[in-house]
N, C-alpha and C positions, 0 to 999 in steps of 0.2 A: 628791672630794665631801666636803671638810670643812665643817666649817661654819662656818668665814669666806667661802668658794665656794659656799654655797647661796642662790640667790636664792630668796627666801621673803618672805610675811609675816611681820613679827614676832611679830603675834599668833598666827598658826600655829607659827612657830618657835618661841615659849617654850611652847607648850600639846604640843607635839612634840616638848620637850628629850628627854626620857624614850627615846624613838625614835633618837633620833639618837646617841644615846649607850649603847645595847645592844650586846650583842653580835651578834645578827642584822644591823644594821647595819653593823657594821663587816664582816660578810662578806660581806654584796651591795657595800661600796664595795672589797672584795677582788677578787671576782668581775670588775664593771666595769674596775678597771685591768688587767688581765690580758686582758680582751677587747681591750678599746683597744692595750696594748702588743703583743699578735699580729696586730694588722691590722685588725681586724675594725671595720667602719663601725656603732656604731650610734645608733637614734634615739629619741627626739629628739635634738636638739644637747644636750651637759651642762646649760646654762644654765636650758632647759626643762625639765629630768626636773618641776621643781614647781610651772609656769607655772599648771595649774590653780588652785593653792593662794597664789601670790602675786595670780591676778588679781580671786582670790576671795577678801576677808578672810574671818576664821570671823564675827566678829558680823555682815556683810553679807550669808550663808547665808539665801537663802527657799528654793531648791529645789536638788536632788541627782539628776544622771543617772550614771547607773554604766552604764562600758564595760569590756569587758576586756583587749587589749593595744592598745598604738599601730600605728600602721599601718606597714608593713612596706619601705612601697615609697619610694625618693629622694625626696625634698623634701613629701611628705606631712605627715608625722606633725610637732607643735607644742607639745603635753601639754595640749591637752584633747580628750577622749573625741568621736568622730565626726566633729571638726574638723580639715578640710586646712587648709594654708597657701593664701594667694590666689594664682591663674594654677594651679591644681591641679587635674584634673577631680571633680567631688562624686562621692564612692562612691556604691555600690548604697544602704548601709542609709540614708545621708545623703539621699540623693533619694527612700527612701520617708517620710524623716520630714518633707521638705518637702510630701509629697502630703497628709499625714492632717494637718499643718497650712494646707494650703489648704481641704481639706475643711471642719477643725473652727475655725479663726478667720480665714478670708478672708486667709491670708497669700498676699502676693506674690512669686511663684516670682522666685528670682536665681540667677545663674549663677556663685556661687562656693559654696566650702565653709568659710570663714571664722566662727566661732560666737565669737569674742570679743566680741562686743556681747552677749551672753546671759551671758559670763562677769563681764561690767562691771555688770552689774545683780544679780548673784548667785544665777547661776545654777552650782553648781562639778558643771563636766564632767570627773568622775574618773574614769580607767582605774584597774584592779584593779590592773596589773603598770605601771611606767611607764619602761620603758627597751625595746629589742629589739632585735635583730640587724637589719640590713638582709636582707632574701628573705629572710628566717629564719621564721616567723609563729609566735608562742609559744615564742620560742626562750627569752625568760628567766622565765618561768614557774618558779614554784617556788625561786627565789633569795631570799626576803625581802622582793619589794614587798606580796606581800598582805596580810604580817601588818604591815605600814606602814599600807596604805589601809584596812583592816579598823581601823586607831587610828582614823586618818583620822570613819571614820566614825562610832566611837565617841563621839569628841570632839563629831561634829554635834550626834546623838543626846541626848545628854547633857548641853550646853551652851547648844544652840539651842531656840526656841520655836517650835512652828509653822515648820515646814520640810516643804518636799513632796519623799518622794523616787518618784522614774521609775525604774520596775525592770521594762524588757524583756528576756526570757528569763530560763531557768533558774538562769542562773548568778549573773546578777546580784541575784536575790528570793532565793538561799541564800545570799549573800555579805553583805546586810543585814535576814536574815531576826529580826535582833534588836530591831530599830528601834519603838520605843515607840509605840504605834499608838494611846495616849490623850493626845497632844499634839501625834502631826505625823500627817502624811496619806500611805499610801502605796499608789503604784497602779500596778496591773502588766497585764501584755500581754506575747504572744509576741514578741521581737525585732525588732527592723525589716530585717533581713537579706532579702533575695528568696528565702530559702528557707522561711521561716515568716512572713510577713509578712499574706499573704491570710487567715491562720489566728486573727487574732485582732488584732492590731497595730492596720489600718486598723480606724477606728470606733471606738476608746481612748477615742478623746476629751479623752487626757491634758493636754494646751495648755489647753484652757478649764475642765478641772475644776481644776487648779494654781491657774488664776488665782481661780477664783472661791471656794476656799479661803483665798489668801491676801486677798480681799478682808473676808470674813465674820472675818478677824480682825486687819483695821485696818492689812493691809499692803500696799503697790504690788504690784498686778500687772508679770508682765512683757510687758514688749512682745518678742513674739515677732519680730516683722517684721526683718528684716538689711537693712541699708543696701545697693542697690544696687551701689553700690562698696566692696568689702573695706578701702580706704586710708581712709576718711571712719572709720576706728574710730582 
């Protein structure tokens, strides 16, 4: 993971130099080859660890959904938050966020898990941690990515106008509980997980108040809706 080998925005990589060039960083890209060279598979692919952040420039930022590790399982996990690759079954928390956007803006249910159209309009799906053992789940936790994506966020924060961030569950509303609440919009609900989901999640309403935030300050909404076909992206 040098950083000739990082695919990135460059707007992000220059506003990142600082990150990339610590010492925390240098022992998560310690960490990582040491895992790789004992065998161990994990995911995403390298290419990906910053897929959210390439496919998001930073000036293109209207909204922020914060996850917190990648998914665990073979051909899953992409680098962005709740998003599978296409031909992948959509996870539980994935399928309850397709329902409360049916509910809240008549989206039409599809049968993948593909959220790169959401990423192309700017919406950046950032996991806390963004690497992971294969059937590991939280396995690299605590290495360095959070104080990465905690920049991450800083930089939005800080840089950006009018950004909405989405903070389901605990973890994720302590992880950008800094977030300047007199220039972006930030709105929270229990998790969309099947285990808290009935708890406060459905009836958010999050999908249509994003939008009509960023409408009242002269910006495109997103179009929620995914293409049918995950390749049409």
């Amino acid at each position: 993971m040098t950083e000739s080998e990082i695919r990135l925005d460059e707007g992000w990589k220059e506003r990142l130099k600082p990150e990339f060039e610590s010492r925390y960083m240098e022992d998560l890209r310690g960490f990582l080859r040491t895992e790789l060279k004992s065998g161990k598979t994990i995911f995403p692919k390298g290419s990906e660890y910053f897929r959210a952040l390439d496919l998001t420039p930073l000036e293109n930022v209207r909204v922020v959904i914060l996850g917190q590790d990648p998914y665990h399982g073979l051909g899953q996990a992409h680098g962005l938050c709740f998003s599978v690759q296409p031909g992948v079954r959509t996870p539980p928390s994935l399928v309850n966020i397709y329902k409360e956007l049916q509910a809240d803006v008549g989206f039409q249910p599809v049968k993948h898990g593909f959220l790169e159209h959401w990423a192309k309009q700017g919406v950046l799906l950032l996991n806390s941690v963004l690497t992971v053992q294969q059937a590991q789940a939280a396995s690299h936790r605590g290495k360095g990515w959070e104080q990465f994506t905690d920049a991450v966020i800083r930089v939005v924060n800080e840089e950006c106008e009018h950004v909405v961030f989405i903070l389901w569950g605990a973890y994720a509303q302590k992880k950008a509980s800094f977030v300047d609440t007199s220039k972006h919009l930030v709105l929270k609900a229990p998790h969309p997980s099947p285990l808290s989901a009935h708890n406060g999640f459905f009836g958010c309403r999050h999908f249509s108040k994003a939008n009509q935030f960023l409408l009242e300050k002269g910006l495109e909404p997103i179009d929620w809706q995914l293409p049918e076909d995950p390749k049409q992206e």
